[in-house]
N, C-alpha and C positions, 0 to 999 in steps of 0.2 A: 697797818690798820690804825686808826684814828680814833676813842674814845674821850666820854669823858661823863665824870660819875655828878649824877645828876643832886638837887635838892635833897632828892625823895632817897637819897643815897644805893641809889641804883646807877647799875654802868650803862650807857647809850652809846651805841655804833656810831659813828658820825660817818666815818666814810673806810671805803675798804682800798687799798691801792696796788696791793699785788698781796697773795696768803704764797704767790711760789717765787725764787728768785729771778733776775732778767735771764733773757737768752744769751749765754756768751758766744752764739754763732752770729747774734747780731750786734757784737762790739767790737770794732777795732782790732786787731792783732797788736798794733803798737798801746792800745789801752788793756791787754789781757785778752783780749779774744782768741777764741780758737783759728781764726783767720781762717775757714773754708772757705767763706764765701769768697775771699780775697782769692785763694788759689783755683777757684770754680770758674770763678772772672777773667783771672790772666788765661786759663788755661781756653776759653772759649772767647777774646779777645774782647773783652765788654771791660776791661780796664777804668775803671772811674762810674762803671754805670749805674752801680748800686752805692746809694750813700749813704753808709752805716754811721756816717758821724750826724743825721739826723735825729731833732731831741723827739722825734715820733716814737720810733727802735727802743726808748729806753720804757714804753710801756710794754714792749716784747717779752712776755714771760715764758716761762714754762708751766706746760701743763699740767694741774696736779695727775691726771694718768700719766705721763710719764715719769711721775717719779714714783711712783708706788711700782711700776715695772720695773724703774730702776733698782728700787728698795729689793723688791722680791727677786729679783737677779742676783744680786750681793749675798742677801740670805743663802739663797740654794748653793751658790758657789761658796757660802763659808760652811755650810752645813757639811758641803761634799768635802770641805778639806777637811774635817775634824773626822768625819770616816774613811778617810785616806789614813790619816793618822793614826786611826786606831787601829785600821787593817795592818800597817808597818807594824806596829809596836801593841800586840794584844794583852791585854792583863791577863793571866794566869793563874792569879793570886786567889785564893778563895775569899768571898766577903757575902760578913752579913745583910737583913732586910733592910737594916739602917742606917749603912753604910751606902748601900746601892739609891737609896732615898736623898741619901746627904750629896751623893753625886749628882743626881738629875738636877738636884737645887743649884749644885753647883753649876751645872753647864747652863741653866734657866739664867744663871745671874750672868755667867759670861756671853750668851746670846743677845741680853739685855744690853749689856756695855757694847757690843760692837752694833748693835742696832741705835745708840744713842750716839757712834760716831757718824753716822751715816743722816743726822741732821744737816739741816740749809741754812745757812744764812743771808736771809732776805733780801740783805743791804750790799752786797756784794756786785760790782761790776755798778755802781750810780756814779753818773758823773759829778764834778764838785766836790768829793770828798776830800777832806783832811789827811795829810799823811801821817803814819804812826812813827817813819824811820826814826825820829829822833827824840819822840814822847816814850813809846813802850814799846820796846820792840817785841814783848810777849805777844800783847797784841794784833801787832805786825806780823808774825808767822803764824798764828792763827788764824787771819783774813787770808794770809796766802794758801793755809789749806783748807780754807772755805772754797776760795776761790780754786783752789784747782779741783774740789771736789764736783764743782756744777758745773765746771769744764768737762769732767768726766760725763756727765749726765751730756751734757750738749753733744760731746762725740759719740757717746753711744747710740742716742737719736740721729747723725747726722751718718755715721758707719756701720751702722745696724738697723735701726726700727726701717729708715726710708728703704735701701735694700730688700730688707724685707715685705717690705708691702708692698714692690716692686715684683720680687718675686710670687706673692701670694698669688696676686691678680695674674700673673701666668701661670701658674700652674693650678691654680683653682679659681678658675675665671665666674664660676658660679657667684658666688661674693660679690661681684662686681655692682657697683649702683647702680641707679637708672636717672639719677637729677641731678645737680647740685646741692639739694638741698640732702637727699641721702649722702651724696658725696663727703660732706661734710661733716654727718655725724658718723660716718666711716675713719673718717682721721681721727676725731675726737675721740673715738674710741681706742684709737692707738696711741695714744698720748702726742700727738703730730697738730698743730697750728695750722690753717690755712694758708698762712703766709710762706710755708713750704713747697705747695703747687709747682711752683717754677723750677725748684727740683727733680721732685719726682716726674715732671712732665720733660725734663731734659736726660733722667733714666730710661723714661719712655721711651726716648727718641732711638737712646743709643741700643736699646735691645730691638727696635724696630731696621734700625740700620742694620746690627750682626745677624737677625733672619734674612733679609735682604741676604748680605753677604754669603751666609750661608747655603741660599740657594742656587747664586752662581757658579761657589766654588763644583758644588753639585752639579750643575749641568759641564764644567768646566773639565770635570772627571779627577780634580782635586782632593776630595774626600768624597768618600762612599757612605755615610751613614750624616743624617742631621737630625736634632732635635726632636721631639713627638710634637711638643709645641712650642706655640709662636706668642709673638705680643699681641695680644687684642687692641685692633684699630679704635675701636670706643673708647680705651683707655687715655689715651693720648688727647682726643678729639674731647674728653669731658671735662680733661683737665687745662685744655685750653680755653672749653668755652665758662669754665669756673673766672679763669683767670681775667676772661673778658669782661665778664659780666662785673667782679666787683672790682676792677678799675675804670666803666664805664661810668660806674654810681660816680664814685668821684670826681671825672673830666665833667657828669653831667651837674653834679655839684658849683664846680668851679666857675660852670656858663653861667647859673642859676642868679650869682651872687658876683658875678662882674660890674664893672659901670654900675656900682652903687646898684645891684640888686634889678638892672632892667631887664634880664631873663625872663629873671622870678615873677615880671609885673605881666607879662603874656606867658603865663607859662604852660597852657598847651601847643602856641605855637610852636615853642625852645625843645617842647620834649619830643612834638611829633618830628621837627626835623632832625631832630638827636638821630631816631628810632631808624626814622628813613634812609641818612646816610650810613647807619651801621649795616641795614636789611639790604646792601645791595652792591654792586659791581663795579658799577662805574654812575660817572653824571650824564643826566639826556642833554641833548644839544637843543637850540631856540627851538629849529623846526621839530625833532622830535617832537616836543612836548606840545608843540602847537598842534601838531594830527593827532596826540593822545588824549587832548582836552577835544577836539571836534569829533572824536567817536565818544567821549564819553556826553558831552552833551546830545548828540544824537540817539545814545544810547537810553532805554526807555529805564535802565534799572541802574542812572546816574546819580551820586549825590546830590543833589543841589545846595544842599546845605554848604558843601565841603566848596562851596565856591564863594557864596553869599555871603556865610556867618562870620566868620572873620575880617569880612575889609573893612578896614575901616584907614587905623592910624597907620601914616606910615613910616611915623619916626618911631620905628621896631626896635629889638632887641638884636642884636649882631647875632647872624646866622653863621654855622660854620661848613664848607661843603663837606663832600666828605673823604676826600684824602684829607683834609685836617683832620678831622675826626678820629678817623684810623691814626694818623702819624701821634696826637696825642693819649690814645687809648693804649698806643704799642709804649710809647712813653713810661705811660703811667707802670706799664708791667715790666718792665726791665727794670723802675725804681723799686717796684712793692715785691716783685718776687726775682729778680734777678736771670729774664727768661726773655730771649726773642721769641716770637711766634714763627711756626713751622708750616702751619697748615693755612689759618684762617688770614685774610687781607695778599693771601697771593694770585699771580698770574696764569700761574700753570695748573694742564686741566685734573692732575694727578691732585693736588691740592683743594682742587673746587670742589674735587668729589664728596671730598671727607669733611666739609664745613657746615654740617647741618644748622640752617636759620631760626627754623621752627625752635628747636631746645634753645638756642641763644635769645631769641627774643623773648621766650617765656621766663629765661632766668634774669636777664636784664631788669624786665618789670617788676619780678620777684624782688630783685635786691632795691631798685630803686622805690616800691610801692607804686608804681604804672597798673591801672585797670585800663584794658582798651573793649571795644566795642568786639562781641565773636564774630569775624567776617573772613573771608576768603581775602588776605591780601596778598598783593602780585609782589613777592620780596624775592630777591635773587636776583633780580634784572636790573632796571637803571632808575635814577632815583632823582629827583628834583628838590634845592634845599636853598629858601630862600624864605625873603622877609615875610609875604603872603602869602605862599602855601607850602605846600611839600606832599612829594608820594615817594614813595607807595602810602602810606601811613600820614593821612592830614589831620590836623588841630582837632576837627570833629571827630575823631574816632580816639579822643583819649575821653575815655570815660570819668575818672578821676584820678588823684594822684594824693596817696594817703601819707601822710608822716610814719615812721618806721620807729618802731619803739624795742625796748630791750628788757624782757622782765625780769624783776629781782631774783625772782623764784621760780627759774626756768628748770623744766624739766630734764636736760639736758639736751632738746634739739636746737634748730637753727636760734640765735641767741636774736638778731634783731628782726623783727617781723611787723607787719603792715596794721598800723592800729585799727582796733575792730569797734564796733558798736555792740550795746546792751549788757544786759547784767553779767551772762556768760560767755565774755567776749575770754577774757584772760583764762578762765578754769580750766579749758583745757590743758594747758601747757602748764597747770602750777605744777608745782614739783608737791608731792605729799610724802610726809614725813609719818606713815604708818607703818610700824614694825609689826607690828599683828598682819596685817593683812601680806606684808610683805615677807613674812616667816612663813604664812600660808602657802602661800604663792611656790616660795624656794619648797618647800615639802612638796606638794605639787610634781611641781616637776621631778623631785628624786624618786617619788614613786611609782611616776610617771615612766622613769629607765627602771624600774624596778619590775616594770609590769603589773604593779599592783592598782587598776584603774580604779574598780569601785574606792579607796579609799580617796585618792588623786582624786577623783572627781569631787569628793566631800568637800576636800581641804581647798581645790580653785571655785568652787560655788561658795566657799566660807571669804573667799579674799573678795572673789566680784562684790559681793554684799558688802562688805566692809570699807572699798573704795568708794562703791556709786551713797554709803551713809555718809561719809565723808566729802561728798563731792557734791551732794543732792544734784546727778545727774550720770546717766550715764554716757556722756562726750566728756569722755578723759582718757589719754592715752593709756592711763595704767588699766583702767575698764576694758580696750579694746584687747591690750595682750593678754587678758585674763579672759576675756573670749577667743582670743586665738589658740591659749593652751586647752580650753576648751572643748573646742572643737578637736584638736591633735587626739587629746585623750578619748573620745568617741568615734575616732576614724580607728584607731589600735584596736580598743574593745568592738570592730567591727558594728559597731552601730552606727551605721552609714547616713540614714535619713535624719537621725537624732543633730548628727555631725554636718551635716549638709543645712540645717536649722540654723544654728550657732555661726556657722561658716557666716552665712545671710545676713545673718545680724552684726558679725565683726565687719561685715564690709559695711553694712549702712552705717554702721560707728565714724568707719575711718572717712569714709564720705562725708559726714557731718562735720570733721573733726578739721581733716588734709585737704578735702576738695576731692571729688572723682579724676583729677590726674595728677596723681599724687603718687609717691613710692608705697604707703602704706595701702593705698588702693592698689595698684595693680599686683600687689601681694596679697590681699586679703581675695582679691578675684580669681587669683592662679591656686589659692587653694579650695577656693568653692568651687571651681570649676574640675579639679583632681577628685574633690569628693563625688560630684554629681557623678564622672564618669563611671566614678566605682559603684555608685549606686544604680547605673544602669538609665541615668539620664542623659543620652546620649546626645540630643539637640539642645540641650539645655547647656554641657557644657561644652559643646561646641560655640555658642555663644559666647560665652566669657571667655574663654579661650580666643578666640577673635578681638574681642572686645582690650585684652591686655597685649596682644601684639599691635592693635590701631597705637595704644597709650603708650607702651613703651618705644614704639617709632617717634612720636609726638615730644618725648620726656628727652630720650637718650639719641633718637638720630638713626638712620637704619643698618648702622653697624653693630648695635648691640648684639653680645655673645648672645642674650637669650631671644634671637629672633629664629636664628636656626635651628635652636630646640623646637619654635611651639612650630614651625612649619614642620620639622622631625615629626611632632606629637600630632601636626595633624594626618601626616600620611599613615601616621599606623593607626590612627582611629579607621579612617576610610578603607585601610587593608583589611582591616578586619572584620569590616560592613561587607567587602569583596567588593568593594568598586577600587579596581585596581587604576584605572584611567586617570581617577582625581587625585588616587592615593599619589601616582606618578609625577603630576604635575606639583604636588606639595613638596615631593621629596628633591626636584628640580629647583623649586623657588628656595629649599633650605641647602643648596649647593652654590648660589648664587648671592646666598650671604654667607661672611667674612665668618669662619669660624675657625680659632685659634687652634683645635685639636686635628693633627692633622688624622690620626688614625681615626677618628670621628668622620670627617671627610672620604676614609676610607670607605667605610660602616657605609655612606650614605650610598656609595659610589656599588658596593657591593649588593642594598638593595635595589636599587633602579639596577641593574641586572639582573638579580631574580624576576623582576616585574618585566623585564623586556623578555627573558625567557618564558614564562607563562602568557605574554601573550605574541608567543612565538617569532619573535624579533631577535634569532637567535645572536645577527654581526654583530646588531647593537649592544648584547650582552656579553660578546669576547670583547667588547671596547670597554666597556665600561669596566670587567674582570681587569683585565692590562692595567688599567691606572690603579686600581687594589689593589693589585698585587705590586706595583710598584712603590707606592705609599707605602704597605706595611715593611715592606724587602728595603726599605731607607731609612725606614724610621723604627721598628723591629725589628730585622736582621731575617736572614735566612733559616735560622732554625726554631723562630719564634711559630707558632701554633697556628696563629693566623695566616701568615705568611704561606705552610706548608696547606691550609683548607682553600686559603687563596688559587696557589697554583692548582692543585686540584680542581677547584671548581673552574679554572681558566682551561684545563684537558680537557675537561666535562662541557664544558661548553663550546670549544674548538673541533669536537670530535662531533657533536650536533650538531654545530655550524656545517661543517663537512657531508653527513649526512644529509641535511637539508637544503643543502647547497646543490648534492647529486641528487636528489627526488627534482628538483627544481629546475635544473639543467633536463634531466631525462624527463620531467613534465613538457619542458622546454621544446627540446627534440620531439616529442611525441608532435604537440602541437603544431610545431614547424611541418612536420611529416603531414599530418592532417589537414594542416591550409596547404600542401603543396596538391597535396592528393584530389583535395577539391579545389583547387585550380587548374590540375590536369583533367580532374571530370569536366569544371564547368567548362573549359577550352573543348573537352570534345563533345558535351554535350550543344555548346556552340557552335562549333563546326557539323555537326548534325542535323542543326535545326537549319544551318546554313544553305546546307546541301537540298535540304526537302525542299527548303524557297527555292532553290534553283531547275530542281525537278521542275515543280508546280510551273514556273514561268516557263520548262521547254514546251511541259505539257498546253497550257496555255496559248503559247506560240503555234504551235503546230494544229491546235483546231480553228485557229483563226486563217490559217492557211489553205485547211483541206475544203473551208466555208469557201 
C-alpha cells in the first residue's frame, strides 16, 4: 500500500498493490515455490506449458478469505491442543475467583501471541530482492519463516480447499451455480482465485473418469456395490466454459490492438467474426455459402442490412478462421490455468453433446462487454469468417461493445463489469459499510432459527429501511437479501400471501438490478414460485417454475443438476391434480436429464411404475421395479430399507403382471373361441343359404321343363 501524508496533514491512499501476500503456487519451485503446478504439469505431460516465470503471476495473491480460513483453522487446531492438554494433565488443585480470573487472562494473552505468529508478510516471494545471507542473517530466518508460513497457506488451498469443493459439488450438488458469474462468487467465497479453474476442472475430470470406471468394473462382475453418487456433468462443462470465455476476452484483445490497432478501427467486423468462429463446428465451403446466401436473399425475413452496411473498404483488419481461433483460445488456457480442454473444440460426438453454446456465448459477451441484437442465431453448425462478413453472427448484429470497468467499492460480486449509464449506474454494486443495519440483518436471521418471527420480522424491516436511506433506492443487492429474508420469515410464520408479496417484489429487485437471466433471478423466481404453490396458486406457479427451467437451460446448458428436480417438481404437481398422463411424461423428461444421485434415479424410476400400475400397464411396471431394485441393491446394499420395499414391490407387481397376464390370455382364448364359433356359424349359415339357392334353381328348372 502506497501513501503519502498530505499538506493538510492528512494520510492519502495513493495506491493499493496487494493487502495479502503472492501465491507461492504461482512461483517457481527453484524460486521458493511450492512447485505443484510443476508436478501437475510433468505428471499430465504439459511440461513447459505453464510459465510461472511470467512478471503477470507476481500480481497473483492470495485471497483475503483464505486466509482468515487459514487463521480460524490454526485457532481451532491450537484451541483443541490446549484441551488435549488439559485433559492429559487435569488440575486438581483447589483455586480461588482470582486465581481462575488471573488464568483466563493468562491463556487470553497466550492466544493473543500465537495468533500474532500467524501474521503474513506481504513482501515475501517478489522477485528482485536483495539477499539478507550476509547483511543479517536475523532477518534471513525470519523471511524464511514468513515464507514457509504462505507456503503453508498455498498447500492447504491447493490439498484441501480445491478437494473440497470438489467434493462439496458431489455430494451436495444443490450448491451448484448456474453462470459464471455465480460461478465465481462461489470461489470467492471459498477463499479460491479464478485462476484455479484449470485445476478443479482437471479434478473434475478425474472423478468423472473413476465413475466411468466404476461402472464397468460393475457390469464386469468386479465389484458389487458403487457409489450413491456421481460427478455432475454441468460441473465440468461450467468450468470449462468459465475458462473459455475469460481467455477469449484476451485472444479477442490481442486482435483488437494488432497492426497498430486495425481490429479496433472496424471493430464490429473483428468481434462478430471472433463470435462466429467460436459459435461453431467447422468452416462452410465457397459453394456452401453461396446456396446459404441465395435462400437467404430469397428469403422474405433476410437481413439486408447484413449484406449492404458494411461494404465498403477492403483493406480490413486480418480475420482469423476459426481453428486459429480455437488453437489460440486453448493457448491461452493452458498458459492462464494450466488445463487442456476435454470437452469443448473436439470431434467426437460424446464431446459435442456436453458443449452448450448458448451459456458460452452469453458468458463471452459478459466478459468481453458484447450487447448483440435478441435473435434466433443458427450457432453450432458451420461458420463463415472473413474480411466482409461472417455467420452465423454478422457485424450488424453487434449491437454495442461497452468498456468494462472495476469498481473501488465492489460489493463483493463479479469485480469487472460493463460500464452503465445514469446516476444509478454503480449503486447497485457499492459495497455499504452500515453496521446498524447490518447488526439488523445478523439478528434477523438468529431469530429467524429461533422461530421467533414477529420480532425477526421487526429487526429485517429495521435493516431494509436503513439500506434503501442509505442508498436513496431500492436496487441494491443488500435491499434484495433483506427482501428475500423477508419473505423466508413469512413463508415459516405461514403467512403465505404476505410472503408471496415480498417474494414479487425481490424478484422485480433482482430483475432491475442482474437482468431477468441472471442467477439472482432464477432464484428469487424458484422461491416465489415455492411460495405460490403453497399458497394454492397452482397456475401461477407453474409458470415460474417453467419460466427458471427455460433460464437455467439458457445460463447453465441442459445438464444442469437442477433441471431434473423442477421436471421431478413438475410431475408431482400434475400427480396430485390426478393427471397421471402429463405427471408421466414429466417424470420421463426428468430421467432423461443427467442427475448425479443415483438413488434419486431410483425414486424416479420407482415412480413411473407406480404410475404404469394405476394405469394398469402392469409389464411396464415390473420393468421399471427391476432397474430399482437394482440401483438401490448397488448402491444400498441388500439389507437397506429400500432395497427390501423395492423387492417387494417388484413381487407385488410380478404377481399382478401374472395375474393380468392369465385374465388376458383367458380373455384371449375366450375370444379366439368366439371368432372360431362365428366362423363355424357363419360357414354354416353359408352353406345354408347356399343350399336354398340351389333348391330355388332345381325348383326353377324343373317348371320351366313341365311348361
Amino acid at each position: 500500500m502506497k501513501g503519502i501524508c498530505g499538506s493538510d496533514r492528512r494520510t492519502y491512499c495513493l495506491d493499493v498493490t496487494r493487502l495479502t501476500p503472492r501465491d507461492p503456487n504461482w512461483v517457481l519451485s527453484e524460486n521458493g515455490g511450492t512447485g505443484n503446478w510443476e508436478d501437475c504439469a510433468n505428471e499430465e505431460g504439459q511440461k513447459n506449458a505453464l510459465n510461472l516465470s511470467d512478471d503477470e503471476w507476481v500480481m497473483h495473491i492470495l485471497r483475503p478469505e483464505l486466509v482468515v480460513r487459514f487463521t480460524s483453522k490454526k485457532m481451532r487446531e491450537h484451541n483443541a491442543a490446549k484441551k488435549d492438554v488439559k485433559n492429559e494433565n487435569p488440575d486438581t488443585s483447589e483455586s480461588t475467583g482470582n486465581d481462575e480470573e488471573a488464568q483466563k487472562d493468562l491463556e487470553a494473552q497466550k492466544d493473543l501471541e500465537y495468533l500474532r505468529t500467524l501474521r503474513l508478510n506481504l513482501n515475501v516471494f517478489l522477485p528482485h530482492l536483495k539477499s539478507f545471507d550476509e547483511n543479517d542473517k536475523e532477518a534471513l530466518e525470519q523471511l524464511k519463516n514468513d515464507e514457509k508460513l504462505v507456503k503453508e497457506i498455498a498447500s492447504y488451498l491447493w490439498d484441501s480447499i480445491l478437494p473440497q469443493i470438489t467434493k462439496e459439488v458431489k455430494e451436495t450438488p444443490n450448491q451448484i451455480p448456474v453462470d459464471g458469474k455465480s460461478l465465481t462468487e462461489y470461489l470467492h467465497e471459498r477463499g479460491v482465485n479464478c485462476r484455479y479453474l484449470g485445476r478443479l476442472a482437471s479434478l473434475a475430470a478425474e472423478e468423472e473418469s473413476n465413475d466411468i470406471n466404476d461402472e464397468k468394473n460393475l457390469l464386469a462382475g468386479k465389484i458389487t456395490t458403487i457409489p450413491r453418487r456421481t460427478m455432475p456433468f454441468c460441473w465440468l462443462e461450467m468450468l470449462e466454459c468459465e475458462m473459455i470465455a475469460r481467455a477469449a476476452k484476451h485472444v479477442l484483445s490481442r486482435y483488437l490492438i494488432e497492426n497498430g490497432g486495425l481490429g479496433a478501427s472496424e471493430l464490429s467486423k473483428t468481434v462478430a467474426s471472433f463470435l462466429s468462429a467460436m459459435m461453431s463446428s467447422s468452416e462452410e465451403s465457397a459453394a456452401e455459402t453461396e446456396r446459404r446466401l441465395e435462400k437467404e436473399i430469397n428469403s422474405a425475413t433476410s437481413d439486408k442490412t447484413a449484406i449492404t452496411l458494411f461494404d465498403g473498404v477492403h483493406d480490413a483488419a486480418k480475420t482469423y478462421g476459426r481453428d486459429q481461433v480455437w488453437a489460440d483460445i486453448e493457448c491461452e488456457i493452458v498458459k492462464r490455468f494450466g488445463y487442456s480442454l476435454h470437452l469443448y473444440n473436439k470431434n467426437d460426438a460424446a464431446s459435442a453433446s456436453r458443449t452448450p453454446l448458448t451459456p458460452l456465448l452469453r458468458r463471452v459477451c459478459q466478459r468481453g462487454g458484447i450487447r448483440l441484437y435478441a435473435k434466433n442465431y443458427n450457432i453450432g453448425g458451420k461458420c463463415l469468417c472473413n474480411a466482409d462478413t461472417s455467420y452465423p453472427i454478422a457485424a450488424s448484429d453487434i449491437f454495442e461493445v461497452l468498456p468494462m470497468v472495476k469498481h473501488a467499492a465492489n460489493d463483493g460480486r463479479e469485480s469487472f463489469v460493463p460500464t452503465s449509464k445514469g446516476a444509478d449506474a454503480a449503486n447497485s454494486s457499492l459495497h455499504v459499510l452500515l453496521t446498524d443495519a447490518k447488526q439488523a440483518y445478523d439478528a434477523a436471521a438468529m431469530l429467524l432459527n429461533e422461530k421467533n418471527y414477529h420480532h425477526a420480522l421487526e429487526y429485517i424491516q429495521e435493516s431494509t429501511n436503513l439500506y434503501q436511506r442509505v442508498t436513496d433506492s431500492p436496487l441494491h443487492t443488500r435491499v434484495s437479501k433483506c427482501l428475500d429474508l423477508t419473505t423466508l420469515i413469512l413463508y415459516q410464520a405461514k403467512e403465505f400471501q404476505m410472503s408471496a408479496s415480498h417474494a414479487a417484489k425481490a424478484l422485480a429487485v433482482a430483475i432491475q438490478i442482474s437482468g431477468f437471466d441472471s442467477a439472482e433471478a432464477v432464484s428469487a423466481r424458484t422461491t416465489l414460485a415455492h411460495v405460490l404453490l403453497q399458497n394454492g396458486c397452482i397456475s401461477s406457479s407453474i409458470k415460474h417454475t417453467r419460466a427458471v427451467t427455460y433460464l437455467t437451460q439458457v445460463l447453465a446448458g441442459p445438464h444442469h443438476i437442477e433441471l431434473s428436480n423442477m421436471y421431478h417438481k413438475f410431475a408431482g404437481i400434475y400427480s396430485d391434480i390426478g393427471n397421471l398422463l402429463v405427471s408421466l411424461r414429466f417424470l420421463q423428461a426428468a430421467m432423461t436429464k443427467k442427475n448425479n444421485d443415483r438413488v434419486l434415479q431410483a425414486v424416479l424410476n420407482r415412480q413411473i411404475a407406480q404410475i404404469y400400475a394405476r394405469l394398469g400397464q402392469l409389464q411396464g411396471a415390473v420393468e421399471m421395479e427391476k432397474q430399482t431394485y437394482h440401483i438401490f441393491r448397488v448402491t444400498l446394499g441388500e439389507d437397506h430399507d429400500f432395497t427390501k420395499g423395492s423387492k417387494e414391490a417388484l413381487q407385488q407387481y410380478l404377481i399382478a403382471s401374472q395375474q393380468q397376464n392369465t385374465v388376458v390370455a383367458e380373455q384371449e382364448k375366450k375370444h379366439r373361441a368366439e371368432v372360431q364359433a362365428n366362423a363355424i356359424a357363419d360357414e354354416i349359415v353359408a352353406t345354408e343359404i347356399a343350399e336354398e339357392k340351389k333348391k330355388k334353381k332345381k325348383k326353377s328348372k324343373s317348371k320351366k321343363k313341365k311348361k
